[in-house]
C-alpha positions, 0 to 999 in steps of 0.5 A: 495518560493510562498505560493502555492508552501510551500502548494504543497511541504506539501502535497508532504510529506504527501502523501510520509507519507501516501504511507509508511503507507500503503505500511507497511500495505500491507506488513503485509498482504502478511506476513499474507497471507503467512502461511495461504497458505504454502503447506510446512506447511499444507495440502490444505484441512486444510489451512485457505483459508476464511482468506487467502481471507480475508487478500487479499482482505486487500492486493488489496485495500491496491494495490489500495491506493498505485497506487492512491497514487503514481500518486498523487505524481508523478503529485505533483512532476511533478509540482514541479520539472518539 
């Protein structure tokens, strides 16, 4: 195996690890987001609307992260294993 690929096959893993990261993180801010909004739990008017609009604003760049980090793998891997 090339040098150059050992190099791509590395990167590879560290955007798998990096993705789980961040998909752990968007993961805790829909649990976050979740009671925050629940009618079953609260009425409208006494839900804490600033930090369920907080945690999705974490939600979208989280999103974000993620469809950036999934191209970048994709290309790797197309590169990779054709």
């Amino acid at each position: 195996m090339n040098h150059n690929r050992q190099l791509m096959k590395g990167r590879l893993a560290d955007l798998q690890g990096h993705r789980k990261t961040i998909a752990k993180k968007a993961l805790n801010s829909c649990r976050t987001i979740m009671p925050l909004i629940n009618p079953a739990l609260a009425e409208v008017v006494d839900m804490d609307i600033a930090a369920a609009a907080t945690a999705m604003d974490e939600l979208v760049m989280h999103q974000a992260e993620l469809l950036a980090l999934n191209t970048k793998i994709s290309q790797l891997e197309e590169g990779l294993y054709g």
